[in-house]
Structure formats: structure tokens, C-alpha cells
C-alpha positions in Angstrom: 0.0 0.0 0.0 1.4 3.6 -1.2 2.2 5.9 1.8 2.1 9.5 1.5 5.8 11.1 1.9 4.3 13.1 5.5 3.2 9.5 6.8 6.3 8.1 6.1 7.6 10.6 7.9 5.8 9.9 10.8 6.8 6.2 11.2 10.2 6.8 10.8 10.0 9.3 13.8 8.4 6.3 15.5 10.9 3.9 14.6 13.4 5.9 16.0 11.9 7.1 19.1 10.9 3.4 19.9 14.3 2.3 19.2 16.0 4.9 21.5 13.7 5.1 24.4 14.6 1.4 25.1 18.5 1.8 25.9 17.7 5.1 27.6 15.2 3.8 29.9 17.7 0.7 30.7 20.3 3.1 31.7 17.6 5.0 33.7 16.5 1.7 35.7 20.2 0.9 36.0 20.7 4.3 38.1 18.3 3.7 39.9 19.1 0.2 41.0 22.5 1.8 41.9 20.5 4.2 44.4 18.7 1.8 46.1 21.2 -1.2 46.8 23.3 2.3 48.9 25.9 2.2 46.2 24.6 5.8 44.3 27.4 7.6 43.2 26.2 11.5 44.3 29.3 13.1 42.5 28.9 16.1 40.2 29.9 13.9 37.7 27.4 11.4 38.2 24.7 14.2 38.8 24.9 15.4 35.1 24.8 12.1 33.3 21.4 11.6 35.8 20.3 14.7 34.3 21.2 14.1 31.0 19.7 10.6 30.5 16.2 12.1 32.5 16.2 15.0 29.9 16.8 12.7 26.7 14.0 10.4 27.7 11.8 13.1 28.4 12.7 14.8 24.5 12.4 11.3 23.6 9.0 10.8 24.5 7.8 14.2 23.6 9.2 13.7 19.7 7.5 10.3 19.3 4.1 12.2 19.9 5.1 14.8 17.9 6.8 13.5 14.9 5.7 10.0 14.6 2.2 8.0 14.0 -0.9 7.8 15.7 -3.7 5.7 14.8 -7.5 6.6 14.9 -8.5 7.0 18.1 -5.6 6.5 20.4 -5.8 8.7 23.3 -3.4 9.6 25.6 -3.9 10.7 28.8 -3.9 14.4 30.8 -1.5 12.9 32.9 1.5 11.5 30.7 0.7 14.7 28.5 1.4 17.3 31.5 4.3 14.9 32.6 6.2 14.9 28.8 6.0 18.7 28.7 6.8 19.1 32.4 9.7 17.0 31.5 11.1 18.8 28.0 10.9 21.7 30.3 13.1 21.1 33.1 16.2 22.5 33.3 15.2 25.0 30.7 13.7 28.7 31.0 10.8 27.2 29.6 7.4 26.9 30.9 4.5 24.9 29.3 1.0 25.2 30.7 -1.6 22.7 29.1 -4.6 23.8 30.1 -7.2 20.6 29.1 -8.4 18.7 31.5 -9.8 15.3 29.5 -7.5 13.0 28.2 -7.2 14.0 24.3 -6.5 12.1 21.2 -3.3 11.4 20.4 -3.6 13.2 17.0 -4.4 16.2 18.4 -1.8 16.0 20.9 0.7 16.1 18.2 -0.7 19.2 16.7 -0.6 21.0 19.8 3.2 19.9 20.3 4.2 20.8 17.1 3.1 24.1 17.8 4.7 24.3 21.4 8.1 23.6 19.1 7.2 26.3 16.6 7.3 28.9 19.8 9.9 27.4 21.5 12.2 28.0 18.8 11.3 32.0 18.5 12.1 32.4 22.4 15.8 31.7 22.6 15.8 33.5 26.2 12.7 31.3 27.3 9.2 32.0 28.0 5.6 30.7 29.0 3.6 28.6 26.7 -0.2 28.2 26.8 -1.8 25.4 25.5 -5.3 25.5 25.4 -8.6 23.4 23.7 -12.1 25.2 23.1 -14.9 24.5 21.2 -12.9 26.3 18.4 -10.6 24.5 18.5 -6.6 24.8 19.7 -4.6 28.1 20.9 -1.4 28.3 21.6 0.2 31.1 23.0 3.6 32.2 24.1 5.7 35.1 25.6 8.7 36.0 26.6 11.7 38.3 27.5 13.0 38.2 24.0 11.5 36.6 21.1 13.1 36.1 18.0 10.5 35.5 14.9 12.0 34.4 11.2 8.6 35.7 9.5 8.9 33.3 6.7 8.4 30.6 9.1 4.8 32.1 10.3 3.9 32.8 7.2 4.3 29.7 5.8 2.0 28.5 8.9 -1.0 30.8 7.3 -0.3 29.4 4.1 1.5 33.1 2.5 4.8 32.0 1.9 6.7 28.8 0.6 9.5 27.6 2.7 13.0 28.2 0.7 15.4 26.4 3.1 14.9 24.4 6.0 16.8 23.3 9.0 16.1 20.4 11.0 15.4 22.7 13.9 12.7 23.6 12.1 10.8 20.9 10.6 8.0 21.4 12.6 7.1 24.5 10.8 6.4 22.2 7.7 5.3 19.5 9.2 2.1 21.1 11.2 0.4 22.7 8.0 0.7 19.1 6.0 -1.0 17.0 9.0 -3.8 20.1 9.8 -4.7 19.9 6.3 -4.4 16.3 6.0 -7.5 16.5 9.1 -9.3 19.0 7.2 -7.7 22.1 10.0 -7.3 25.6 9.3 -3.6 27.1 11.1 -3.5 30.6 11.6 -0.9 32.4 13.4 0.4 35.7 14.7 3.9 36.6 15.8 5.4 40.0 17.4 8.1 41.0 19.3 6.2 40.4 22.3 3.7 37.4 21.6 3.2 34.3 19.6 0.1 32.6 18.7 -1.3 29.9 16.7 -4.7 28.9 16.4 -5.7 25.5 14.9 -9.3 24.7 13.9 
């Protein structure tokens, strides 16, 4: 069966995700057995690659949501939601607030991270982003101390301007229009030096 380029896409992001998560989480269990059998090592050195391997899983998990495949229906819960964007953020001057309070499809998860990454990447100093479900449909919104907007970017999200280069940073800014059309989904969204925001409906 023929798969379109953007759902290929999306399994490979699964693939990966799935086959990383694995080793990570092994190391993760490892520390931890190490803590409780009294033989944790509580050097600095130790400390960072804690941090480091609880920071890669969280990433981890957030991507395979965000880049890779959901089937019709899947939900996932408030909980694991808050808890992947709690942990992308930790360590970081950024704040996520999802503000839904039913577990949500999976699909529309993805949408709504996708967007998260589309601010985070205009607020190299950090910032707040709200993430929030209506009738209407989703808005995101985001501020901080210093944004930094590449215009094309955004307007490529309405659908005004075609994308002439793209970094991997930044995939998310083509891969969020292709999937909200793909669900029949209108983006719009507005950026300034002061505030993001991106509606999807």
C-alpha cells in the first residue's frame, strides 16, 4: 500500500523514538538500582549524566508524539501529556502550561506539540507557553523576554509563503500545516516582538 511522503515521515519518527527510548530507559533503571542497593554515586559527575539521560527520555518521548504516527482513536492521557511537557521543560527557561483537562486524542496531541516547538524556537531566552482546547478548537500562546521571529516561518503557517530552506530545527514549521490539512484544519498564526500565537481549527 502507497504511503504519503508526510506519513512516512511519521513512522520513521516512531521507529526511532521506539528504538531509543529502550536503551535510555535501561540506563535510567540501572541508576536507579544503583541508588537503592546504597551504592549511588552522588558526584557532580554522576549528577549530570542523571540529568542528562532524565532530559533525553523526556525529549524522547515528547518527539514520538510529535513527529511520529498515531492511529484513529488512540488517546493519551492528561497525565502522561502534562508529565512529557513538564519534562522537555526542566532545566530549561521554559514553561508549558496545558490547560485541558480530558485526556485527548493522540492526534491532536501532536498538533498541539508541534506548535509548542514552533514557539519554542522563537524564544531563545525562554518563556511561557499556553496550550489551550475550546470548542474552536486549539490556541497556543507564548511570551517572553525576547523573542526572536524568522517571518517566513509564520507565514508559511497561514499558508502566505513557501519555505526556501529548511533546517532540521525547524521541521515542525512544515510538518504542522501538511498534518492540519491532512485533518481538514485551518492554522493561523500571529507573531510579534512580544507574543506568539497559533490557532488551529
Amino acid at each position: 500500500m502507497p504511503h504519503s511522503s508526510e506519513s512516512l515521515a511519521t513512522l520513521i519518527g516512531s521507529r526511532l523514538c521506539h528504538d531509543l527510548i529502550s536503551p535510555i530507559g535501561a540506563i535510567q533503571n540501572g541508576l536507579e538500582l544503583m541508588s537503592m542497593a546504597g551504592a549511588a554515586d552522588t558526584s557532580p559527575e554522576m549528577e549530570l549524566i542523571q540529568d542528562s539521560c532524565a532530559s533525553a527520555a523526556a525529549r524522547i518521548r515528547f518527539f514520538r508524539v510529535a513527529f511520529g504516527s498515531a492511529s484513529d482513536g488512540q488517546k493519551m492521557s492528561r497525565k502522561e501529556t502534562v508529565a512529557t511537557l513538564e519534562g522537555i521543560c526542566k532545566g530549561t527557561r521554559m514553561e508549558a502550561e496545558w490547560q485541558p483537562q480530558d485526556d485527548m486524542l493522540r492526534t491532536e496531541v501532536q498538533l498541539a506539540y508541534l506548535a509548542y516547538l514552533c514557539c519554542e524556537s522563537a524564544m531563545p531566552t525562554g518563556g511561557k507557553v499556553t496550550i489551550e482546547n475550546t470548542a474552536a478548537g486549539w490556541m497556543i500562546s507564548a511570551t517572553g523576554p525576547r523573542l526572536s521571529v524568522t517571518s517566513n516561518l509564520w507565514e508559511h503557517l497561514n499558508g502566505t509563503a513557501e519555505l526556501a530552506e529548511l533546517a532540521a530545527n525547524r521541521v515542525q514549521f512544515a510538518l504542522l500545516p501538511v498534518l492540519a490539512a491532512d485533518r481538514s484544519l485551518k492554522l493561523h498564526a500571529a507573531a510579534s516582538e512580544v507574543k506568539l500565537s497559533l490557532s488551529i481549527s
